[in-house]
Structure formats: C-alpha cells, structure tokens
C-alpha positions in Angstrom: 52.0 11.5 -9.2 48.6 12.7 -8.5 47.4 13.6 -4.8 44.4 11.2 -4.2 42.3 11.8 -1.8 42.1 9.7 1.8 38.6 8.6 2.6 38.4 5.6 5.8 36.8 2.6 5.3 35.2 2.7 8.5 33.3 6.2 8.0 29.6 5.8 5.7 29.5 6.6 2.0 27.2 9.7 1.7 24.7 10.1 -0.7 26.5 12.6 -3.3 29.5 9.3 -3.6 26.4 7.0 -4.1 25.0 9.8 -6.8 28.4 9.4 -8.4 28.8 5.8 -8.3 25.3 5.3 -10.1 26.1 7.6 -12.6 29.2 6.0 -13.7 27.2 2.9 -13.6 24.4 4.1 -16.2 27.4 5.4 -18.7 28.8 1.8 -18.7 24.9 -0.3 -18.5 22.8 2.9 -20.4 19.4 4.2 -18.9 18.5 0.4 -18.1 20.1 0.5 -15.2 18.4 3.6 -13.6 14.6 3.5 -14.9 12.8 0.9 -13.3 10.8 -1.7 -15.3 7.2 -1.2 -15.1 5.5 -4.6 -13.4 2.2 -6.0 -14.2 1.6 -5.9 -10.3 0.7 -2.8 -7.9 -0.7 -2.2 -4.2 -3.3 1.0 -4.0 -2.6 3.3 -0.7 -5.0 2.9 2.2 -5.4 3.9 5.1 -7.2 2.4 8.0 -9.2 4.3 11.0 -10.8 3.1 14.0 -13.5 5.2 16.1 -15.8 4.1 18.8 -18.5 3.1 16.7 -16.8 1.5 13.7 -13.5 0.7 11.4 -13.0 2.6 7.9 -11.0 1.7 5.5 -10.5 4.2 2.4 -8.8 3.1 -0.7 -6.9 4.9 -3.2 -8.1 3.7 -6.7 -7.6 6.3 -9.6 -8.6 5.1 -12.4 -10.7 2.5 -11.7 -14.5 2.3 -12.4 -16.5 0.2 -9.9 -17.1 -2.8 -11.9 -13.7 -3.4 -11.6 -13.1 -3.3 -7.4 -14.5 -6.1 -5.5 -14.7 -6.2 -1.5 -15.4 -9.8 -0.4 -15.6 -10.7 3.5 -14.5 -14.6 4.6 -13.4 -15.8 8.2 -13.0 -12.7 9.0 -10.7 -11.7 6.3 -11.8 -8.4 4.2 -10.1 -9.0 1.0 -10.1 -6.0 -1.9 -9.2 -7.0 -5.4 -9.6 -5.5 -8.4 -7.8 -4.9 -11.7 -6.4 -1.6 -13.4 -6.4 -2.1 -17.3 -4.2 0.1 -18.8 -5.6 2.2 -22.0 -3.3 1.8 -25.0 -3.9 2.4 -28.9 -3.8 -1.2 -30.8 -1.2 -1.0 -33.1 0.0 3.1 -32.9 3.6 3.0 -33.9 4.0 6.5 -33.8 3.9 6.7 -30.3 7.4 5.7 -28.2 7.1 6.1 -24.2 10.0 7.9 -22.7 8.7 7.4 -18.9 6.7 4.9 -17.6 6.0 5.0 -13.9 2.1 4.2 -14.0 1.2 0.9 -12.3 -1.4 -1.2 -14.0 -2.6 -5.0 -13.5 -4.4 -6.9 -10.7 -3.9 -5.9 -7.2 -5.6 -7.4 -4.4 -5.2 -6.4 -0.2 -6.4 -8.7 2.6 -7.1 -7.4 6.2 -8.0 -9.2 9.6 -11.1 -8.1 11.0 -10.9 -7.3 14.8 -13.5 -9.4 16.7 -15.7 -6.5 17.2 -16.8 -5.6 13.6 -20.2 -6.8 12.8 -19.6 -8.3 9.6 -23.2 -8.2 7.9 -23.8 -4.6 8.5 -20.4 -3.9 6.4 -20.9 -1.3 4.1 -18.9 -0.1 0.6 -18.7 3.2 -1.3 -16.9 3.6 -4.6 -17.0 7.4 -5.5 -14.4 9.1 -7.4 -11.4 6.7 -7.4 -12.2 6.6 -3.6 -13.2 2.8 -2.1 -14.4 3.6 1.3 -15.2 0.8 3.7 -17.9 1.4 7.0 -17.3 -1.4 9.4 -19.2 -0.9 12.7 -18.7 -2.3 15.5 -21.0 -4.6 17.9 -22.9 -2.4 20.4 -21.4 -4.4 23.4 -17.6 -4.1 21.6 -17.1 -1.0 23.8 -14.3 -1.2 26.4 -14.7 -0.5 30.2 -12.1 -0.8 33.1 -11.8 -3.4 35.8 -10.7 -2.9 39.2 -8.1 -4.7 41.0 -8.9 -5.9 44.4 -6.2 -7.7 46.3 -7.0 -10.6 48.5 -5.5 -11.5 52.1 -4.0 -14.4 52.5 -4.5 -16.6 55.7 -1.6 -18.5 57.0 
C-alpha cells in the first residue's frame, strides 16, 4: 500500500501544484497547450499624465513608421489607430519559428477628453517608436477653492 499524502480541500493550491498540473497537461495535449497562439490583434502601452497646463499622452509604438499611426479627435474622443505589418520572406521554407510572442495587426485606443483640453491647439509627435500627444488645457480650466459660509435661520 503506498502512503499518499493528505492535502485539505479547503486550503489553496500553490503555484509549484499548478506548475505540476500544467506540466502533466502539455505531456498529454503537446506544446499546444502551453504556447500561446499569436493574434492578429494587440494594444500598445501608454501612459497618460496630467500637469497644470496640459494632458500628455505617450505611446509605445516600436516598430511603426509614422505613416502608419493616426490620432483623430471627435466629440471629444482622442482615438489612436494604426497598424503594425509584420515583415516576413514570401515564400522562405527554410525558415520554421520556434517562438512567436511579437504582436502584429491593427490596434486602435480611444480616450475621453476632460472638458478642459482645448481641442484645436492639440499637438502630435512621432519620434522613435514614441507617439507623444500635447493636450493643453483652457487658460480658465485652472481650479480654485470656494468658501463655505453658513446661513442663520430665522424661526
């Protein structure tokens, strides 16, 4: 009889039983079932940053040439779209891919303008694989503080 070891339902799987368990799994399925399948969709990192005078957005596009990013503005929607082509030999047989994690396709991002960007003096710089975006913001978008004053009531 061989000693099998307790574990509880109620306690967590940790990640060296998960390990394990996908291991056994790609034995039975083969290397399908760990490598992901490369899409024809991807989303580019950005970040966003506000400052007192204006909104930035900067865009990671490596890659890309500008010809192939656009930045449209419409009800106050920024949108960024663009497409990543993918550069592959027509008809090289010699060559087999063993890993495949590059994204490649259309992409396209879609962000809400606050109220206090001034969209005709938006601005856009492609430089490097870098998109950056200048929004600034309307000289009276500034915030200030109001005071509370409290009121007597007459009865």
């Amino acid at each position: 009889m061989a000693l099998v070891k307790y574990i509880p339902w109620h306690r967590p799987a940790s990640w060296p039983e998960f390990e394990t368990f996908s291991n056994r799994i790609s034995q039975l399925l083969g290397e399908s079932w760990n490598t992901p399948e490369p899409t024809d969709t991807w989303l580019p990192a950005v970040d966003v940053e506000e400052t007192a005078d204006e909104v930035t957005l900067v865009a990671e596009l490596p890659g890309m040439l500008e010809k192939d990013v656009h930045v449209e503005i419409e009800n106050n929607i920024l949108t960024v779209r663009g497409e990543k082509r993918k550069e592959q030999e027509q008809g090289d047989e010699k060559h087999r891919h063993h890993v495949w994690e590059r994204r490649y396709g259309n992409f396209q991002r879609a962000f809400t303008l606050p109220r206090s960007v001034q969209a005709d003096s938006i601005q856009a710089v492609f430089d490097n694989g870098i998109l950056t975006v200048r929004m600034p913001k309307a000289p009276n978008a500034t915030s200030r503080t109001i005071e509370i004053g409290s009121t007597k009531r007459k009865k």
